[in-house]
N, C-alpha and C positions, 0 to 999 in steps of 0.2 A: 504493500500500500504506500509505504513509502515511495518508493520507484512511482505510483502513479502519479501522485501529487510533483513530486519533483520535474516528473515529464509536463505537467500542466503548468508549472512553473514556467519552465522553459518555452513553452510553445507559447503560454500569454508574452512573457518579455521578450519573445524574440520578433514576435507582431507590432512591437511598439517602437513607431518612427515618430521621436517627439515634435518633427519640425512639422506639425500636425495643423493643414489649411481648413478651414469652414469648408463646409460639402459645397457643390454648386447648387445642387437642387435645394428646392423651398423645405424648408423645418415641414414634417408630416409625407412626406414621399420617400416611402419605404425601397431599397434597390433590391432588384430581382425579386419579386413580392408580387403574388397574385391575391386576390380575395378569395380565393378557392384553397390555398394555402393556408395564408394569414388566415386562422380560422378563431383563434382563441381570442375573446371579448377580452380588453386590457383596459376600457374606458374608465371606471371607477377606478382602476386599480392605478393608472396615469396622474388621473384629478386628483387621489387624494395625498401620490407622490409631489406631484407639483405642489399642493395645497402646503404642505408640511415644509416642502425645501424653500417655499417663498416668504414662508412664515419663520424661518428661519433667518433666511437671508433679511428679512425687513427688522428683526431684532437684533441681528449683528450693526445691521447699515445706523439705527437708533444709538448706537452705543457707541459708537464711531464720531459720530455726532455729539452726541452727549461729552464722551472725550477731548475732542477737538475742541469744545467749548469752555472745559474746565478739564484742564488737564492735573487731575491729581490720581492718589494713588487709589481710592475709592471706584474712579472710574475706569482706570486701567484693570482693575478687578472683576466689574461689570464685565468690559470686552472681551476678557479673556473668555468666564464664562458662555458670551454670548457664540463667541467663536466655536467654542466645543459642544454645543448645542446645535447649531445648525451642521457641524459633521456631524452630529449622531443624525440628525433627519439626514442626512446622503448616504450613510451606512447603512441605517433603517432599512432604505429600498433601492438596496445595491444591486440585486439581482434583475429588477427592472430595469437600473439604467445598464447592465451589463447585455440585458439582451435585450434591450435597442439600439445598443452599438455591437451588437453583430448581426442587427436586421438591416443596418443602414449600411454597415461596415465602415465603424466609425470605431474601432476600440482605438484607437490613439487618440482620439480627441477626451474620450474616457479617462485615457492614463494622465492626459494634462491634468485635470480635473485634480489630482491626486497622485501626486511621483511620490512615490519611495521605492527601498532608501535614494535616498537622494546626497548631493554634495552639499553641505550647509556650508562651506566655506564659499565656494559659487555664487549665494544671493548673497549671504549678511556677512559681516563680520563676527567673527571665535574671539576670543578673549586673546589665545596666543599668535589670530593675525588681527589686529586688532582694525588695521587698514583691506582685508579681503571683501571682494563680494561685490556683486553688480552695483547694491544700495551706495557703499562705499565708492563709486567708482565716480567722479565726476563728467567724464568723457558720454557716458551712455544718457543718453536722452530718457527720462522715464513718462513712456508711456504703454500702453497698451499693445504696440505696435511692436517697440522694440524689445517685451519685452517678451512676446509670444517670440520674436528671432533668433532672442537669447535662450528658450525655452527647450532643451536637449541639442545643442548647438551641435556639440562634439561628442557627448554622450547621452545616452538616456537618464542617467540618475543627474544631471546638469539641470535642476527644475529650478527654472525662474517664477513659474504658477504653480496653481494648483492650493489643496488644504493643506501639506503637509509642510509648503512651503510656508503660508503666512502662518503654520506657528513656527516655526523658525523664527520668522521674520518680528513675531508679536513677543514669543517665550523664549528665543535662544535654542543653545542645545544644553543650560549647565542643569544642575537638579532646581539648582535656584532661577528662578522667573529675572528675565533681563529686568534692570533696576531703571527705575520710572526714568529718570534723566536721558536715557536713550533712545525713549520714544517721546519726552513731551516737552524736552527741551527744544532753543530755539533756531539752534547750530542747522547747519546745512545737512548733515547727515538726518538728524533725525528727521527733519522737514520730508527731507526724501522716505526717510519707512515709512512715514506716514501717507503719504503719497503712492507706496508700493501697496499699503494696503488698501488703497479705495482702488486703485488700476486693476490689480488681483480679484476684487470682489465681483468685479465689473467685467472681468473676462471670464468667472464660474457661472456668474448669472449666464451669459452668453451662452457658453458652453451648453450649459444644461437645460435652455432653449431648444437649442441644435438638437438634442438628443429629446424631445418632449415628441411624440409623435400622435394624432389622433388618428391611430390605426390597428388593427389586430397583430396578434405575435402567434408565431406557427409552434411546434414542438421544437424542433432544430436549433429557431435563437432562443428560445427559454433552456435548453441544456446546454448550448455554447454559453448565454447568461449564466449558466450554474458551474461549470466548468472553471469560466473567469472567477469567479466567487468563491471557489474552493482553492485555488492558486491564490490569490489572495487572501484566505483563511491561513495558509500553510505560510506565506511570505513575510507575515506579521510575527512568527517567529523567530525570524531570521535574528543569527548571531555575529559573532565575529566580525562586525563587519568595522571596526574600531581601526582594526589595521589596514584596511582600502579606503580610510576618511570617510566611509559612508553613514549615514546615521537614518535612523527611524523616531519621530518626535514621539513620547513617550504618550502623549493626548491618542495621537494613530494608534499604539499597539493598545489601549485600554478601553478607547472605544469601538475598536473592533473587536476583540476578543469578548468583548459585552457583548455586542451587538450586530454582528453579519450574521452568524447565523440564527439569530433569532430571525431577525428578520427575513431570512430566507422561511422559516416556515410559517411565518406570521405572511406569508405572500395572500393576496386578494383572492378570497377562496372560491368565487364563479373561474377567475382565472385556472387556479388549482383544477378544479373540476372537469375542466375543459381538457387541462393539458390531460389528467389521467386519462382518457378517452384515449389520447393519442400513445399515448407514454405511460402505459400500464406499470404499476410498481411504484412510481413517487410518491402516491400518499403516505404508501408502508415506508417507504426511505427516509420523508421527513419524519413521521411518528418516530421512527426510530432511532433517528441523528438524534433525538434526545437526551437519549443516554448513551449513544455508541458516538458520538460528534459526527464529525467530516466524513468518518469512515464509511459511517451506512449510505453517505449520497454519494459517494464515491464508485463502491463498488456497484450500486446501482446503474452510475454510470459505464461502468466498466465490464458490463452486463454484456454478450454476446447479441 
């Protein structure tokens, strides 16, 4: 089982070209998708993902504000929270947006959404570079534009976006939370993280537009959706990774091990009901990841 996961591992990251363009087609045009396929109802199950990540997103963007306005350590407190609450809404219903980016075949626009491990020297500055990092860099123009350019330039773990980036960019990588003067001071640097994080916020909203579809999802992208899901399950344990500079924010690994797989069986149950139709065995696979975790959806998967 090992072996499987690992191999899912590898076929998700080796899919992921972060230099990752907006589709041509309009948001809701499914590729290669007939309605004879696309058979499983995803409507409620869409609205009420949308519903929760934009309720999200409106309580972070308030606290940002709220910040901005009075920058002290009370409010810096709120943000963070706010922050780690609208990733739990995108973990919530990861498995939707995973297989809508491979109904549209969009998982790189997916992995921007949320790079890890990542280089946290890349965006912000480390205590012992204390000058690294895109925000650090005066030469780069911060906008939206350049900083999707910047965004897996020369590697994949090079995340300029994404969630895993703005805690970075909000909390550091130390055990202790970056100290308030970093972000609310008046200096050119912090002007800039601050600025990295409305541009950030403002390219996941986008993002997760792109991937918002009002359209049915067949069998195939709901188990390539759970596939990604479980490779991601398995990634958020990733170790050692201390000696390649890579890092995982500690906010990622605790709300995902909370919460993806919940959320995987907590999925919209007309949807459920539908896929079982197609995909005999998943209701007994989720009942059972219960107590068996990854493994029972796995082997399910894994299923001849």
């Amino acid at each position: 089982m090992r072996y499987f996961l690992a191999a899912l591992l590898a076929l998700v990251l080796s899919g992921c070209d972060n230099n990752t363009q907006e589709p041509e087609s309009a948001p809701g045009e499914a590729t290669d998708m007939s309605a004879a396929v696309a058979d499983i109802p995803a409507t409620d199950w869409q609205n009420n993902a949308d519903q929760t990540f934009q309720n999200g997103a409106a309580a972070w963007q308030q606290a940002m504000n709220d910040f901005e306005q009075n920058r002290e350590q009370a409010q810096l407190d709120a943000l963070r929270e706010q922050l780690e609450s609208w990733y739990a809404a995108f973990v919530d219903h990861y498995l939707l947006a995973a297989s809508r980016a491979c109904q549209l075949n969009q998982q790189e626009l997916l992995n921007r959404m949320d790079t890890w491990p990542l280089y946290p020297g890349y965006l912000d500055a480390l205590p012992e570079w204390p000058e690294s990092g895109l925000i650090s860099d005066p030469y780069l123009e911060m906008t939206r534009k350049s900083l999707r350019t910047q965004h897996g330039a020369t590697d994949a773990s090079e995340a300029s976006l994404g969630f895993a980036a703005l805690f970075v960019a909000l909390n550091g990588t130390e055990e202790t939370p970056k100290a308030l003067p970093l972000l609310a001071g008046d200096d050119e640097i912090a002007l800039r993280r601050r600025e990295y994080l409305q541009l950030a916020t403002e390219q996941l909203l986008t993002d997760a537009k792109l991937l918002s579809v009002e359209a049915p999802l067949d069998s195939q992208a709901l188990k390539c959706g759970l596939e990604h899901t479980l490779a991601r399950d398995a990634r958020k344990a990733s170790t050692d990774l201390e000696a390649e500079g890579l890092f995982i924010p500690a906010t990622v690994r605790e709300v995902n091990a909370e919460r993806l797989l919940k959320g995987v069986r907590n999925m919209d149950q007309t949807a459920l009901e539908a896929w079982a139709e197609k995909a005999p065995g998943i209701e007994e696979a989720l009942a059972a990841s219960k107590k068996e975790g990854p493994d029972a959806l796995a082997t399910w998967l894994n299923q001849p």
